[in-house]
N, C-alpha and C positions, 0 to 999 in steps of 0.2 A: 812145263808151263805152269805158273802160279795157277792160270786160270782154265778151265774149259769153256769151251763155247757147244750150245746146242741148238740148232735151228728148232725155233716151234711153228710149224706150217697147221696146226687144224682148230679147229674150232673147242675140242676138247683140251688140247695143248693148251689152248690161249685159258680158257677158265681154271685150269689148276693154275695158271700163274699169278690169278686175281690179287689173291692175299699179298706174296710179295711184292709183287707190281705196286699195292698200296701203299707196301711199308715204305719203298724206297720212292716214290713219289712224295713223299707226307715226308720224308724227312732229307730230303734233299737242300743243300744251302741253297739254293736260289729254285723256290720251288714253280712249276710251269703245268699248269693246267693242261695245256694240249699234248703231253706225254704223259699222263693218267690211264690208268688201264679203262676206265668206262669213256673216255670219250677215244680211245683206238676202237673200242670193240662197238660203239654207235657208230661211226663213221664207217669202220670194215662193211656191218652188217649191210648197211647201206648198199654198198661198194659191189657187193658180191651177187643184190638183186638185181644192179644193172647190166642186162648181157649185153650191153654195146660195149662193155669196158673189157672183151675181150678174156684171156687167159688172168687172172689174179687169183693172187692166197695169201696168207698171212707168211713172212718170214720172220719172225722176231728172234734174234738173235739173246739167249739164255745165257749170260755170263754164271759162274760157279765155282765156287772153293770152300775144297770142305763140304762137298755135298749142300753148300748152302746156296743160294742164291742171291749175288752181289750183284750184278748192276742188267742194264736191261736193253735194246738195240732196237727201237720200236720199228719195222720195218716192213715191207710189203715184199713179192714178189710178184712182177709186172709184164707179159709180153705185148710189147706194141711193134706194129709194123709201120715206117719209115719208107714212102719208095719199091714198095713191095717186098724191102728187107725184115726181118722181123728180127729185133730185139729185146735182149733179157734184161730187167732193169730191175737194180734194187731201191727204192726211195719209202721215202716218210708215206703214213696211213693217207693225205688228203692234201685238198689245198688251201683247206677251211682254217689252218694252225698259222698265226702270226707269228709265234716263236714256235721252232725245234728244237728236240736237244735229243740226245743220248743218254738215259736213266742209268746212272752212275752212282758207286757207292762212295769210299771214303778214299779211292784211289784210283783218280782218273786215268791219270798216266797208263798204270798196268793195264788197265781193261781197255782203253782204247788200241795199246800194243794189240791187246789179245785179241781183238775184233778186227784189225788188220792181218794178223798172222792166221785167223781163220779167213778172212776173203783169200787171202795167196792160197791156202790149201783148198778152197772150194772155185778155183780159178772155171773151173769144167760146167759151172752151173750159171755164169752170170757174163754180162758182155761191160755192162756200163751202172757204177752206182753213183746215183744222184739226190744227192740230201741238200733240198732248197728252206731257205729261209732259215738256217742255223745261227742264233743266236751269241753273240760274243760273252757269255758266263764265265769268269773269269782265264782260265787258259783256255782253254777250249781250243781254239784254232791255233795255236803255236803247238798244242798236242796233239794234233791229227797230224799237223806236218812235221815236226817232228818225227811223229812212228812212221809216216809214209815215204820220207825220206832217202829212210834205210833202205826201203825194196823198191823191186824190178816196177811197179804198179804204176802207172801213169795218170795223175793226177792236176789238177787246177782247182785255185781259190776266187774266189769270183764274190764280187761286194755283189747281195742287192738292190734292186732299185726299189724306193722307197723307205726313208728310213720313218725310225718310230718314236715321235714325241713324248715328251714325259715333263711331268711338273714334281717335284720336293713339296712335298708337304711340309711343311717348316711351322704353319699358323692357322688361323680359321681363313675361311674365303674371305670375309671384308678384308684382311689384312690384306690378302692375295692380289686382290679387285683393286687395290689402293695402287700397286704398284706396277696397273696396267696403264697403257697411254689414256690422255684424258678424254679423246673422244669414244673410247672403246668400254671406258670407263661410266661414262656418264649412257651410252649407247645398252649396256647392260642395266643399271641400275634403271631408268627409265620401263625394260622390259620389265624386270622383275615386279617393279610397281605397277604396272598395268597388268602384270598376271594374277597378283594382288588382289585389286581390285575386282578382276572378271570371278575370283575365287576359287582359286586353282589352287591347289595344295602337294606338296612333294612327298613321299615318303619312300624309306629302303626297304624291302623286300630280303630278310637274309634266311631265309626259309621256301624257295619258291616252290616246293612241292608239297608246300602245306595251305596257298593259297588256292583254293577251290576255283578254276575257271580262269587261273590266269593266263593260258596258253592262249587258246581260245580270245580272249580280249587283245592281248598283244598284235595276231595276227590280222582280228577284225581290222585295227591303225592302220597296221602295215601295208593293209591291201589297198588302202588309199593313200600311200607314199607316193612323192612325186620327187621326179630329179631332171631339174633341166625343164622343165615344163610337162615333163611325163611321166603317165604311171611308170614307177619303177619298180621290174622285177621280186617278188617277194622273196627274203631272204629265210626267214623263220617260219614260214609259212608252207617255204618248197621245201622243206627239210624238217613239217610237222613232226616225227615221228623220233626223228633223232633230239630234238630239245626236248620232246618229253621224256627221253630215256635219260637227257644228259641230267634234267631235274629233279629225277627222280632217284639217281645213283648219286650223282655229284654235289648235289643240292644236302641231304643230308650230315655228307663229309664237309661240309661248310666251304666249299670251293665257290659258289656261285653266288651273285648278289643281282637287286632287279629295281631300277631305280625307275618309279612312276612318277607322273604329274596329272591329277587329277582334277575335274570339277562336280563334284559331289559323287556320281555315282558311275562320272564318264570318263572313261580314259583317254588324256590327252595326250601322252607323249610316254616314252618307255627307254630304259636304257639296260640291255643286258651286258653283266662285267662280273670278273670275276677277281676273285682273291687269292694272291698267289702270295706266301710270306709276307713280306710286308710292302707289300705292292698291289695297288689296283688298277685291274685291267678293264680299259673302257672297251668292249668289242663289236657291240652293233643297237641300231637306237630307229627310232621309227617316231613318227609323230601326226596328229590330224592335220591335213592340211589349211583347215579352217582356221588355225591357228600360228601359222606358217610366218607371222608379221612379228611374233614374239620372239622366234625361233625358240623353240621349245626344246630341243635335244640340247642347245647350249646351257640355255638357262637351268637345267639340270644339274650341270656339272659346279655350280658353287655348294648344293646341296649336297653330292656326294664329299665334295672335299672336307666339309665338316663333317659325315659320316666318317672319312677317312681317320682324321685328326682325332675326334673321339675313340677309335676305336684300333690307335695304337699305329695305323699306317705311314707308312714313309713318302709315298711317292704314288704319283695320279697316271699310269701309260695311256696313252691315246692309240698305241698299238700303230701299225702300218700306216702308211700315208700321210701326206701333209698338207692338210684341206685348213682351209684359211683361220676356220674356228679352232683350231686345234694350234697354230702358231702362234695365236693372239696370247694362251695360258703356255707355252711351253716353258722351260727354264734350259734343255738339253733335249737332247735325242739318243736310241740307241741303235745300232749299226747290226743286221744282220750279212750271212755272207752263206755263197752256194761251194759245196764243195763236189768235184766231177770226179772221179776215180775209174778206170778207162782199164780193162784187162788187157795184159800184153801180147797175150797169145794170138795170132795172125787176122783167124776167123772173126775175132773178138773185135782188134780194131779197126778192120772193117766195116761192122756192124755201128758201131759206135762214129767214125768217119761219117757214115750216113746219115746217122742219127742229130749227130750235132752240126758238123763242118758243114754238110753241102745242104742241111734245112735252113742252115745261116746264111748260106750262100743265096740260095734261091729265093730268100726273104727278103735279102737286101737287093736282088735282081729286081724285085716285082716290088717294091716299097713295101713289104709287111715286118711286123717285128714279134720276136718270140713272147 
């Protein structure tokens, strides 16, 4: 084998792989924030003080040649019970990642081989792997099926629901805004002028763990987020502890950016997004609701586009879903896709039967859906 594979299951494990883990994150062509070693090891930590969640540990799969360490398998390992069957499941750290990938060095092909020819030899340890939300980076999915092809291992590629918006930066936002339709057109400029007026002001945050208290403000918004006519659920709020780690690791390596709207010393509206190559990623935005007649998370996004365009970016993601304001700027979308990998061995597909065929079954008896 060119390569070796090494599971790392502990908490010690995970920290000697920081350093690499960074290197090959930071220099990946199409780089992806949520396979970052500091936001697996926020999310884990997380993961592992909840005891409802059962049997979990890290399994990250250590690609290696040459004693060195080439590519990365960002991965968990999972027991859930099904039916009163229990199931071994290998999948991604959370479900908080819009894009997945597989941390990969300059030879996908090989290391992907290599991480299936280690599932076939660790057949004895696992029933069902399931990596949702995997991203189409350029081969990507023709090179899983490809390698999976070859062997005995029972598999399916399964699209996504929801795909993921995206604008080309190509100009500044006036240019952008010109060549929206005319009522949507004048529906925005109209906002903006009246946020004008009330003296609101925008600005980017690309430092947020150097802003003194900005967690803290964020949250305050958020708690007054409304959807549908109700408070809705805090998002950054339930998970105080992980966006401060993620600011405070991630935020330095220039991964993260924090886009406000302001009136003088009050925070109106907030947008956290992050920078991935030449790509910005819109990923979650909150706003007062006193203010709700401007829409304030949209009227954000002319601001960041010129952030973007100054500062070298190609492209604006709106990430998962396809919520109206997000179709209005889109120019394209990109496609994720779930791949299911089903051990063949008897006990296994059994386990897996359960797990998926007859939860689908019973879903669609009783009208629910996964």
């Amino acid at each position: 084998m060119r390569y070796s594979v090494e599971p790392t299951t502990t908490a010690e494990g995970l920290a000697s792989l920081e350093s690499d883990w960074n290197r090959l994150s930071g220099s990946a062509p199409s780089p992806n924030v949520f396979m970052t070693y500091d936001w697996f090891r926020a999310w884990n930590q997380l993961c592992l003080r909840e005891p409802h969640r059962g049997v979990r540990r890290p399994n990250v799969l250590v690609l290696k040649k040459d004693s060195v360490v080439a590519g990365i398998s960002p991965l968990i390992y999972r027991e859930t019970s099904r039916f009163g069957l229990a199931v071994r499941k290998l999948e991604f750290v959370g479900e908080h990642s819009d894009y997945n990938d597989l941390v990969l060095g300059n030879d996908p092909a090989g290391q992907i081989k290599a991480i299936v020819d280690f599932l076939i030899q660790a057949q004895d340890r696992w029933d069902l792997v399931d990596l949702r939300d995997l991203r189409e980076a350029g081969m990507t999915r023709a090179l899983m099926e490809g390698a999976l092809s070859h062997t005995r291992l029972l598999y399916r590629i399964l699209p996504e629901k929801g795909r993921c918006p995206y604008l080309s930066i190509g100009s500044d936002s006036a240019t952008i805004m010109a060549g929206l339709s005319g009522h949507v057109r004048r529906t925005l400029r109209k906002r903006m002028e009246r946020a004008r007026a009330l003296g609101l002001r925008t600005r980017i945050i690309e430092n947020p763990h150097e802003e003194r208290g900005l967690l803290a403000r964020m949250i305050a918004v958020e708690h007054q987020k409304h959807l549908h006519g109700k408070l809705s659920r805090p998002f950054v709020g339930e998970y105080r502890d992980v966006f401060q780690s993620l600011f405070d690791t991630l935020g330095p390596h220039g991964w993260i950016y924090i886009a406000l709207m302001e009136q003088g010393d009050h925070l109106v509206a907030w947008q956290v997004g992050f920078r991935c190559g030449k790509a910005l990623w819109d990923y979650n935005k909150a706003y007062d609701p006193v203010f709700s007649q401007l829409a304030p998370g949209t009227i954000l996004v002319p601001s960041v586009l010129d952030y973007g365009l100054s500062h070298g970016f190609e492209e604006y993601d709106f990430l998962r879903g396809e919520e109206p304001y997000k179709m209005i700027w889109s120019s394209g979308h990109h496609d994720r896709f779930r791949l299911l990998i089903r051990n063949p061995c008897r006990n296994s597909r059994a386990r897996a039967f359960v797990y998926l065929d007859l939860k689908e079954a019973v879903y669609r008896l009783f009208g629910k859906r996964d």
